[in-house]
C-alpha positions as CSV (number, residue, x, y, z in Angstrom):
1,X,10.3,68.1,21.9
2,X,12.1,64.7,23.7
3,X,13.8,63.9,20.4
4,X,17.1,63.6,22.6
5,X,15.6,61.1,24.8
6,X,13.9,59.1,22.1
7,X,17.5,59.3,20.2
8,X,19.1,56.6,23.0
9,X,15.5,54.6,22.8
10,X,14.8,51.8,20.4
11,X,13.2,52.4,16.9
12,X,9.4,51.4,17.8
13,X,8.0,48.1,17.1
14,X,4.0,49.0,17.1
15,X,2.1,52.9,17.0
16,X,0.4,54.4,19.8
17,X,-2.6,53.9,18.9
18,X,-2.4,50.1,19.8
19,X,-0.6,51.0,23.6
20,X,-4.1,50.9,25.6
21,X,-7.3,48.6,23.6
22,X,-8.3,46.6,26.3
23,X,-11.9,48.5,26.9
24,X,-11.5,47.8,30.8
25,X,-7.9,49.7,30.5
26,X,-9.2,52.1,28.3
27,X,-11.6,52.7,31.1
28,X,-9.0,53.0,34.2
29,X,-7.0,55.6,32.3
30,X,-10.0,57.7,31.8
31,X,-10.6,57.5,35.4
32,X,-7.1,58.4,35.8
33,X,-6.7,55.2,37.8
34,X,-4.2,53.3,34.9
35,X,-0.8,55.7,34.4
36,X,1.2,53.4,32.4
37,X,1.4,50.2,31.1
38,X,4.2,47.7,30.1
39,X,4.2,46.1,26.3
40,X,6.5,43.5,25.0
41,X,8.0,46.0,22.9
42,X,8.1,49.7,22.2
43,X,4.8,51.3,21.4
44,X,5.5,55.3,21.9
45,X,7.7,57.7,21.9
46,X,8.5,60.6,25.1
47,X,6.3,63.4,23.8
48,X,3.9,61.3,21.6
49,X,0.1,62.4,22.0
50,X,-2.3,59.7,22.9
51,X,-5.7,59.5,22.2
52,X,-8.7,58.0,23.6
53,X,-12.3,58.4,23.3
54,X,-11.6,61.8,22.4
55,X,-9.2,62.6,25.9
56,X,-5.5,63.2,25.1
57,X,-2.9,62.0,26.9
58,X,1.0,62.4,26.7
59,X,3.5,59.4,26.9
60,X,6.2,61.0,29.9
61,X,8.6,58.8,29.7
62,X,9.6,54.8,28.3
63,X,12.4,52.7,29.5
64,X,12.7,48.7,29.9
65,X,11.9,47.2,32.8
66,X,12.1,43.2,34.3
67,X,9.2,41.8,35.3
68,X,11.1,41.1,38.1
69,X,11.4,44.5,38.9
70,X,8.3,45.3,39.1
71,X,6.2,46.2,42.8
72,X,3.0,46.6,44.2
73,X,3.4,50.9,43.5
74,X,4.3,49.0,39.6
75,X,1.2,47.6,39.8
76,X,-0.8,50.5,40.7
77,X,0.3,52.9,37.7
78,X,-1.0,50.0,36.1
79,X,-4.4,50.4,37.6
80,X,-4.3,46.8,40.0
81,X,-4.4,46.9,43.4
82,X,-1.5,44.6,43.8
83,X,1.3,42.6,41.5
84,X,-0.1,39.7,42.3
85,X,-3.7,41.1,40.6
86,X,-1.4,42.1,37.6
87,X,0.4,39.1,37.2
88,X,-3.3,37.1,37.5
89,X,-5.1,39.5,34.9
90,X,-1.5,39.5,32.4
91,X,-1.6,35.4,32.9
92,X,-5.2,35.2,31.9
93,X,-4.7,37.5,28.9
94,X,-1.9,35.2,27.3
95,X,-3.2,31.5,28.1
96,X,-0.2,29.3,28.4
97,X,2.4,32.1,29.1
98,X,4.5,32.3,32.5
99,X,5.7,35.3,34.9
100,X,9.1,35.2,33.7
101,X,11.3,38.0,36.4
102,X,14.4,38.6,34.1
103,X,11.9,38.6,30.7
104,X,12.3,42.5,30.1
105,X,9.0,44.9,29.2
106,X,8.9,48.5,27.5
107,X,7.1,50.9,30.2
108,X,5.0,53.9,29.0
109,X,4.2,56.3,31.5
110,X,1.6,58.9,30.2
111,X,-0.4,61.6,31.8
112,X,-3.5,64.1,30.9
113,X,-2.6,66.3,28.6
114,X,-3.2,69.1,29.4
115,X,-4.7,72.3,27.4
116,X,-3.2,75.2,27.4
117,X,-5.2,78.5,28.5
């Protein structure tokens, strides 16, 4: 399918199935309120089918990304209000770590997949 795109990526350094466990993020892309987030290294590949609590959802595209980079609209897809919520909810989930803007992220975009008639 995207085997061209994920040919210039990366080889993976986790599976899918560990991109999105937090149950409150589990929650916002159900809602459709969380359309990608950012991992310390690369979870997915373009194409890959996603699955959670029985909804599917297709990874649209992964590409590195600086924290410093990143904007409120960043933030959103993430399912925060603002970068500043991100950062404060990303701090509290790795006690002692700092907001580093040139430490680099992998970002997985996904979407609804959606069945086909």
């Amino acid at each position: 399918m995207n085997e061209k795109n994920n040919a210039n990526l990366p080889p993976k350094t986790c599976t899918i199935e560990r991109l999105v466990t937090v149950p409150s993020d589990v929650e916002k892309v159900l809602k459709g309120e969380k359309t990608a987030t950012r991992r310390n290294g690369r979870y997915a590949d373009i194409g890959e089918i996603m699955e959670l609590q029985g909804a599917q959802f297709i990874v649209e595209n992964v590409y590195s990304q600086s924290l410093g980079e990143m904007t409120d609209k960043h933030a959103r897809q993430e399912g925060y209000t603002s970068l500043e919520d991100y950062k404060n909810v990303i701090l509290s989930y790795h006690p002692g770590m700092k907001w580093v803007p040139s430490m680099k992220v992998w970002v997985h975009e996904f979407a609804p997949l959606q069945k086909q008639a």
